[in-house]
C-alpha positions as CSV (number, residue, x, y, z in Angstrom):
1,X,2.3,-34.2,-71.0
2,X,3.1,-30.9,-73.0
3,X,6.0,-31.5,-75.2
4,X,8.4,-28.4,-75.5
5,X,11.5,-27.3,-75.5
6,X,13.8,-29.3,-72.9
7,X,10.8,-32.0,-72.0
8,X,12.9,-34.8,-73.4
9,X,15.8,-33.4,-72.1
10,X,14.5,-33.6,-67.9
11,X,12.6,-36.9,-68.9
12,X,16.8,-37.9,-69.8
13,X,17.0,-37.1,-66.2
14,X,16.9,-40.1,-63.3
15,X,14.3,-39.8,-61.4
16,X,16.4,-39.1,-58.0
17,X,17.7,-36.2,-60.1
18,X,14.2,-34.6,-61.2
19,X,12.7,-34.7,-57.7
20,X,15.9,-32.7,-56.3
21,X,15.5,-30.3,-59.4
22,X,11.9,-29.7,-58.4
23,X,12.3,-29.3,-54.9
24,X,14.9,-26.8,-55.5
25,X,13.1,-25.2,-58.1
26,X,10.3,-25.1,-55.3
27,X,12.0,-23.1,-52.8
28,X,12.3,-19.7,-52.2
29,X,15.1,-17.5,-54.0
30,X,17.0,-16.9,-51.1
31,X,17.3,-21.0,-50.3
32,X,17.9,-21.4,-54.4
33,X,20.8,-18.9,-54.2
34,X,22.2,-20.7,-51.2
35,X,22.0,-24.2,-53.2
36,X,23.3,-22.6,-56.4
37,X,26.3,-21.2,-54.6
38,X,26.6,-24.4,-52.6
39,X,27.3,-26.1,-55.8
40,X,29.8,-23.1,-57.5
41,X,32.1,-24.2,-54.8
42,X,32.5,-27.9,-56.2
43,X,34.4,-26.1,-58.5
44,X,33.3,-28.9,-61.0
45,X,31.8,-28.6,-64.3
46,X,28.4,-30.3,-62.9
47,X,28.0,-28.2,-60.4
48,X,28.6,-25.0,-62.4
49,X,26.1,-26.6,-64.8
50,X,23.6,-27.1,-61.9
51,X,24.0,-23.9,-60.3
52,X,23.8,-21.8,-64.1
53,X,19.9,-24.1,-64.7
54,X,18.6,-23.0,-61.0
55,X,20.4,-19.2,-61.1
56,X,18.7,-19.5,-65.3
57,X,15.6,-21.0,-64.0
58,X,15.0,-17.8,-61.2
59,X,15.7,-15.0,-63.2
60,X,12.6,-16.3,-65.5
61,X,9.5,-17.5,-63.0
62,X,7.5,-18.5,-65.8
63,X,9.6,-20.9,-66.9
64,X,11.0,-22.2,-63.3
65,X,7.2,-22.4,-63.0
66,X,6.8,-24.5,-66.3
67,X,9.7,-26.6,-65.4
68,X,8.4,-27.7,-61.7
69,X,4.9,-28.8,-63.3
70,X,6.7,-31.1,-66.3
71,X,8.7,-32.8,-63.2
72,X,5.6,-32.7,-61.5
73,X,4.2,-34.5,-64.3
74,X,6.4,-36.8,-65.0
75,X,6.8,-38.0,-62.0
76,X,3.4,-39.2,-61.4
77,X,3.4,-40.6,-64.2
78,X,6.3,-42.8,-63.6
């Protein structure tokens, strides 16, 4: 796997946690705005935290993109 910026930090991940991040990540934008402001109204810290990586994560495809394939790769290799 590539290392970068971040790798270590989605490897810190659990693995339930990665494989919702990717499918999120996989959707369209209008279902990742729908999840993103699903989890603003927790009105927790988390879910703000959540919501700010997937809103982050679309305004910059190339790096959503980047992020999908590490999970991708981690997972299988887990």
């Amino acid at each position: 796997m590539e290392e970068g910026p971040g790798s270590r930090d989605v490897e810190a991940f659990s693995p339930k946690a990665r494989d919702t991040l990717r499918r999120v990540l996989i959707h369209d934008l209008a279902d990742r705005d729908a999840i993103a402001s699903r989890l603003l109204r927790y009105r927790d810290a988390r879910g703000d935290d959540w919501a700010d990586i997937i809103d982050m994560l679309t305004m910059y495809p190339e790096a959503r993109r980047k992020v999908v394939r590490v999970l991708g790769e981690i997972e299988v290799q887990g």
